[in-house]
N, C-alpha and C positions, 0 to 999 in steps of 0.2 A: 504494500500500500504506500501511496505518496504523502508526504504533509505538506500541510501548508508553510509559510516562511516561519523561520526562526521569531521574526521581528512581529508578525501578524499574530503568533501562536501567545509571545509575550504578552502584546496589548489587552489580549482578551484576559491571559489565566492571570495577570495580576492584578486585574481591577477589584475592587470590596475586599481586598487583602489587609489585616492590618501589618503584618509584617515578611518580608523574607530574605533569610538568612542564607547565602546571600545573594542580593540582584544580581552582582556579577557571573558568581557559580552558573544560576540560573539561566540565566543568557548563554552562558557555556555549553550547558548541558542541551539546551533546546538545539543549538546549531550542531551537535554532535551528533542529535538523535536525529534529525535532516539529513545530515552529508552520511549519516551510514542507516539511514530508512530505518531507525530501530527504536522502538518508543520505549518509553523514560517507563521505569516500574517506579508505580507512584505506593507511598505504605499509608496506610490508616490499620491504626490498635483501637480496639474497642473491648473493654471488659463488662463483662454482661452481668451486670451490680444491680440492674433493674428491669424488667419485663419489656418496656414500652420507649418509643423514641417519640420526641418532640420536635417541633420546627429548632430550638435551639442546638439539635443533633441535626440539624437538614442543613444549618448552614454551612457545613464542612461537605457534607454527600454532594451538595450542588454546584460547589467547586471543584470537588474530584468527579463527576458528572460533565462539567467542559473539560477538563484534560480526557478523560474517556470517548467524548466527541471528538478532541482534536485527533484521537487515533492512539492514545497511553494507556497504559496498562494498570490496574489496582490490584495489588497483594492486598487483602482485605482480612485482618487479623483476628480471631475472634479471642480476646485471653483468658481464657480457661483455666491459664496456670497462675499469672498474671492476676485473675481474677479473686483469686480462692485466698490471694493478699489482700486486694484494692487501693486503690490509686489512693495515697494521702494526700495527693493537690488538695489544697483549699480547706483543708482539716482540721478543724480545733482541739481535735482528738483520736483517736485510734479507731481506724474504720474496724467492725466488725465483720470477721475473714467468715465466706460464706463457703456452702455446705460442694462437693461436686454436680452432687445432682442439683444444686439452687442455679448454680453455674449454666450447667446446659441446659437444665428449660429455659435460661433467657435466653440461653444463643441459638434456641432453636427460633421464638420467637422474632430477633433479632434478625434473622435469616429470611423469613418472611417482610418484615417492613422495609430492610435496606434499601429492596429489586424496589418498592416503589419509587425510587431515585436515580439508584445505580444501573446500568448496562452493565444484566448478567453473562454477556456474550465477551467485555473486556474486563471483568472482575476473579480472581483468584481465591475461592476464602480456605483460610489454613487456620490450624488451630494454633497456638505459642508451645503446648505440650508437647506439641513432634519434636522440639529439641531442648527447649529446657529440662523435660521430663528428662532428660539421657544428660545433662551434667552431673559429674562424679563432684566430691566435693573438693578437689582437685580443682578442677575447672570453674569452682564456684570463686576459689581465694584468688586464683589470677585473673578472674574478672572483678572481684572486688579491688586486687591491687593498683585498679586504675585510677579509684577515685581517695582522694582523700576526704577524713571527719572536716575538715574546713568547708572544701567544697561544699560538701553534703550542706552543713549547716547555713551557708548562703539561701538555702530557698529560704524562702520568707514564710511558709507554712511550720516548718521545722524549729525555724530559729524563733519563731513567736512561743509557739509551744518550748520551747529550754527554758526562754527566758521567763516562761510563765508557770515553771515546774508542773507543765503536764507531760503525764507522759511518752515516751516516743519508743514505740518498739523496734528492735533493733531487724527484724526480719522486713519494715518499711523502708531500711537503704535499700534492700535491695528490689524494690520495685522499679526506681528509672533506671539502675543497673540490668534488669531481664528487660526492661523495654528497648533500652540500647542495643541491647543484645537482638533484637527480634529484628533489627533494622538490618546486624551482620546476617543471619540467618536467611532473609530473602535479600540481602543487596538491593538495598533499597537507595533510589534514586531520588525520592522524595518523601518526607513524611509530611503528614497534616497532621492538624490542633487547634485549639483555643487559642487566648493568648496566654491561660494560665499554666498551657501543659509547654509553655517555651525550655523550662529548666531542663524536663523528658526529651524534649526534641533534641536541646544539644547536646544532651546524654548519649544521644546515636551518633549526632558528629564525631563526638571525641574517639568513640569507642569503634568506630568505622578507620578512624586514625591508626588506632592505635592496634590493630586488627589486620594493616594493611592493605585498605580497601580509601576508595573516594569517598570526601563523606558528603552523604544526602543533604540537600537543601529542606530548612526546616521554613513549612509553609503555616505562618497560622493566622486565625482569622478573628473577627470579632465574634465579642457575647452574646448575645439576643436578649435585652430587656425583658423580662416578663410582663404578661398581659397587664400587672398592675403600673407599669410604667416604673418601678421601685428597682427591685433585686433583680437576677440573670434568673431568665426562664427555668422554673424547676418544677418537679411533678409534687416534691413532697413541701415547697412552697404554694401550692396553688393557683399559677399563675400560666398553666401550660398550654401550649394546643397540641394535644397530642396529633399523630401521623394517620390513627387508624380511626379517630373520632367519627360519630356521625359528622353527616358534611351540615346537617344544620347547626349543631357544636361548633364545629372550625369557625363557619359565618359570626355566627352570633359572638364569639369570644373574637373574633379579627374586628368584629363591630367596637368593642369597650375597649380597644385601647384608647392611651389618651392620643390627640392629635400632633400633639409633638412629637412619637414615634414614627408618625405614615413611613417618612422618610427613612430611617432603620429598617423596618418593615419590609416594605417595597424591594430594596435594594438588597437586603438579606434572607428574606423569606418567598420574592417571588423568581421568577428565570426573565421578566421584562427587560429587553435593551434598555442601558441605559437613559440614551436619547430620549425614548419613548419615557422612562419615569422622570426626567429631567423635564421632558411636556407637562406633564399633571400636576408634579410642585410646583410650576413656574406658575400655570393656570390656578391653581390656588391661590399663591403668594399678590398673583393680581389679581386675584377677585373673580377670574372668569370660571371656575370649576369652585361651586360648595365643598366643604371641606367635606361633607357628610358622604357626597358623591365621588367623592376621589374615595374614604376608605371603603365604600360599596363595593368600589373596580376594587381594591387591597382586597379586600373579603371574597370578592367572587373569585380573583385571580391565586389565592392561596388555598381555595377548596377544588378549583380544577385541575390542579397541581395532583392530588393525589386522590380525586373522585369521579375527576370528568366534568365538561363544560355543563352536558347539560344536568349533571346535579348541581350545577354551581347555581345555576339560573333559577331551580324548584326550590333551593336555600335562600337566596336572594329574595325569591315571594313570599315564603313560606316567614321571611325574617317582617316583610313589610307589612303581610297580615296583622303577625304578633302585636310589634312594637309603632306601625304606623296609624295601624286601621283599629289596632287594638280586640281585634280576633284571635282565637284559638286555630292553631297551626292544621290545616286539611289532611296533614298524615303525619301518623305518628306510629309508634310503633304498640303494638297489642299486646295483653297477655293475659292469663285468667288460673284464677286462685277460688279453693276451695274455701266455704263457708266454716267457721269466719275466719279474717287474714289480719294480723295486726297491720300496722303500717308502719310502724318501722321495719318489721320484714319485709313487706312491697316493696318500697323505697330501695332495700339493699337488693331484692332478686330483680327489681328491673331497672336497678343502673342507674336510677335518680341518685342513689347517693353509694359512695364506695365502702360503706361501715355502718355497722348498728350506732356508734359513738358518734358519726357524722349527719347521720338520720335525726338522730334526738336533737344536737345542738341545730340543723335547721329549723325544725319544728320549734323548739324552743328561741327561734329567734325570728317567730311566724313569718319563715317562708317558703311555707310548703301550703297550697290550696288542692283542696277536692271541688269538681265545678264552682269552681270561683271562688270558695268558702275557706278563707283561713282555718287552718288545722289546729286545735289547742290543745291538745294533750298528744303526748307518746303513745301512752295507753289504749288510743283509739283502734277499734277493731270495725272490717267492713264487715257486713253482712250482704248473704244472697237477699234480692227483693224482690217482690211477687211480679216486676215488671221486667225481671232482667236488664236494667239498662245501663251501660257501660257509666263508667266513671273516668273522667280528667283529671288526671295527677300531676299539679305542676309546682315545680321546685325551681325557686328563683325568676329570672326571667327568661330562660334558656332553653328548661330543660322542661319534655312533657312526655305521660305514658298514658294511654286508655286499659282503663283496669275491668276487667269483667268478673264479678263476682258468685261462682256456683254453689248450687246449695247441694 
């Protein structure tokens, strides 16, 4: 296969970058991989700490997604071995080391959401265990003898925790020591990141060095604001859109950001030409597009992303219904419970709420309606009724289920 120029392939894969170490390397590597037709093996490490990916996880896939359109290649990591430590970036404390099998039900999950992004026709996915599993512990003390306690304690997750007499287990140096390592192991060309996983990524440089080998240009990108506009998108902050959400979810949660993000938004979470979102801001900023109308396009164009145009459009009405016309949403999703059903169980078996614990504090914070009817007790239980007629369950202003009650 041919590529395109060295110079063309730049312009594109460095724009929305916050950093890359280095532009020159960079530049090197792209005209090498032209004059000898051989694409750059790009690396992404992902340890499967949690079930579910979010647009704050898409902003990395959709950078490594145009290198895979320019014609490159993804080694696409799952760390399994990696995982069963977890990453200390950004830790106040000792992550707790999860089970094997916790491990790979997420990476099986994981496996599933990525292809919503990624070209499974240029992606590689490998486990980290095919070769950390096989270091003796031999091989474990001459790759520790790369780094010094100095270094180590430079990250700023580390040295905040010493200085604050928490604890730091000593089996956490050696998580960006196997990450570095996983870069030797596929010869990696490139790795992706955050900009908090920067210390990880030069971990592979050095260690690429010192190993004998070129070392990988470290690519990392910005954080994603979460929906509250506050903290970095997280799931167990509540501020997420997840990947696999209904598409009327995505809408309605790309609808509440605040209007200061569009622009973060736009350029991190959708694939639009730049140009083209440099239109809409501009029309904004002079008055000729409503701000409300530009995050509609934001909302439609991030549920087509990973559901298709035209759920984007049935979201879109189904949103205007709701919240413009002040209507209950034309479809929703059904389900039917025998007599009688508490509703704090309803709530958790059909996905209004993720917990008995978050069930109650909605309800305790009246917002949870049965046809229209503020909910006031936990306690409440439906009964079947001589008329059989469905029930509207609605929690917050997003989320709706039609409940049928049999006797």
């Amino acid at each position: 296969m041919g590529f395109i120029s060295a110079d063309e392939q730049y312009k594109i894969l460095a724009e929305n970058t916050a950093e890359i170490i280095t532009e020159e390397e960079f530049r090197s590597k792209l005209k090498r991989s032209v004059d000898e037709n051989r694409p750059l093996r790009c690396k992404l490490g992902i340890d499967p700490s949690a079930p579910d990916l979010h647009l704050g996880h898409a902003v990395v896939l959709h950078k490594i997604r145009q290198f895979q359109d320019l014609g490159h290649h993804l080694v696409m990591i799952l760390g399994d071995f990696t995982g069963m430590i977890g990453d200390p970036t950004g830790r106040s404390e000792m992550r707790k080391q999860l089970t094997e099998e916790e491990v790979m039900a997420n990476a099986r999950t994981y496996q599933e959401q990525l292809f919503l992004i990624l070209d499974p026709d240029r992606t590689e996915m490998v486990f980290n265990s095919e070769w950390l599993a096989k270091l003796n512990f031999a091989d474990v003390i001459k790759l520790a003898s790369n780094l010094s306690v100095a270094r180590m304690m430079e990250r700023e997750d580390f040295h905040r925790r010493y200085k604050e007499n928490v604890s730091i287990g000593i089996h956490e140096f050696f998580y960006p020591l196997m990450q570095g390592y996983d870069s030797i192991a596929v010869r990696a060309d490139i790795e992706f990141g955050a900009t908090e996983q920067k210390f990880n990524l030069l971990m592979g440089r050095q260690l690429q060095r010192d190993y004998g080998q070129e070392p990988q240009v470290a690519f990392t990108m910005p954080i994603l604001v979460g929906t509250n506009g506050v903290e970095k998108m997280s799931k167990s902050l509540g501020n997420y859109i997840g990947l696999t959400e209904p598409a009327d979810q995505i809408y309605g949660k790309a609808m509440s950001i605040p209007d200061n993000l569009m622009e973060e938004y736009y350029r991190l979470a959708t694939t639009l030409p730049s140009a083209e979102i440099d239109s809409i801001l501009a029309g904004v900023k002079g008055g000729k597009i409503h701000p409300r109308d530009a995050k509609m396009r934001l909302a439609r164009e991030i549920v087509g992303l990973y559901h298709g145009s035209q759920s984007a459009s049935d979201a879109e009405e189904n949103f205007k219904q709701v919240f413009q016309k002040g209507e209950i949403p034309s479809e929703m999703e059904s389900f039917q419970f025998g007599s009688p059903a508490g509703i704090v169980s309803i709530m958790v078996d059909t996905g209004l709420a993720s917990s008995r614990s978050e069930a109650k504090r909605l309800i305790q914070q009246g917002g949870v309606k049965i046809n229209g009817e503020t909910v006031n007790s936990i306690d409440l239980e439906l009964k079947a009724g001589t008329d059989n007629e469905d029930r509207v369950i609605q929690v917050g202003k997003r989320k709706f289920a039609r409940v049928n009650i049999n006797s």
